[in-house]
N, C-alpha and C positions, 0 to 999 in steps of 0.2 A: 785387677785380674778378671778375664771374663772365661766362661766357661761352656763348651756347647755339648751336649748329648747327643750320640749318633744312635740306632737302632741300626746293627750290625745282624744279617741273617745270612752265615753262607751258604750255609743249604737249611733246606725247613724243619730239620729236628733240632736245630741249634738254633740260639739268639743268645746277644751279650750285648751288653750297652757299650758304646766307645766314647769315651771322654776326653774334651782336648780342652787344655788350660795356656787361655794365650795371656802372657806375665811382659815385664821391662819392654815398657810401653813408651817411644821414644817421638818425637815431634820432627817428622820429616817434609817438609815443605807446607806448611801448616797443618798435616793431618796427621791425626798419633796411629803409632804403627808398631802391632810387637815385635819383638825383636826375640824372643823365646818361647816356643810349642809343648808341650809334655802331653804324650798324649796315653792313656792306660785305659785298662778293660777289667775290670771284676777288681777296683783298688789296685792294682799290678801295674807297674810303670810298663810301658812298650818299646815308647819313641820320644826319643828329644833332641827338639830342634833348635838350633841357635843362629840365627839370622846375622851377621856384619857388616852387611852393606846391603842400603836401598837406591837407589834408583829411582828417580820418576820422569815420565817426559820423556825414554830413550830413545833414537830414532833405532827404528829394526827395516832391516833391507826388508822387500817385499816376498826378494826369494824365500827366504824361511818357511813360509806359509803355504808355496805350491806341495803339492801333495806329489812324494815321489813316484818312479813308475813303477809300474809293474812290471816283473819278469814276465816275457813272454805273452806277452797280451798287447793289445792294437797299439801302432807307434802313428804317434801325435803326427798330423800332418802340415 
């Protein structure tokens, strides 16, 4: 299991540490990868994440990554 500590400040009178514990740690094309997140704040569970399928290598179109337009503002020439 490994474990990382965030320092969380959403505004400046507040802080709380955020904790994510990455567990079922599984061997996906030679490299281990967890496959479970739990992530809590003051001991208090938040978030948990349960991963089923990886992926590596996927080809992704290029479209994806252009940046949509904008309403109303200068058209691409």
């Amino acid at each position: 299991m490994s474990r990382i500590n965030t320092d969380f400040s959403p505004w400046p009178s507040a802080q709380s540490v955020v904790s994510s514990f990455m567990s079922d740690y599984k061997e996906i094309d030679g490299v281990m990868m967890a496959h479970a997140i739990e992530t809590s704040t003051g001991g208090s569970p938040i978030a948990q994440i349960v991963i089923n399928k990886v992926e590596t290598n996927v080809e992704i179109e290029d479209s994806l990554f252009k940046m949509p337009k904008k309403e109303g503002g200068p058209k691409e020439k």
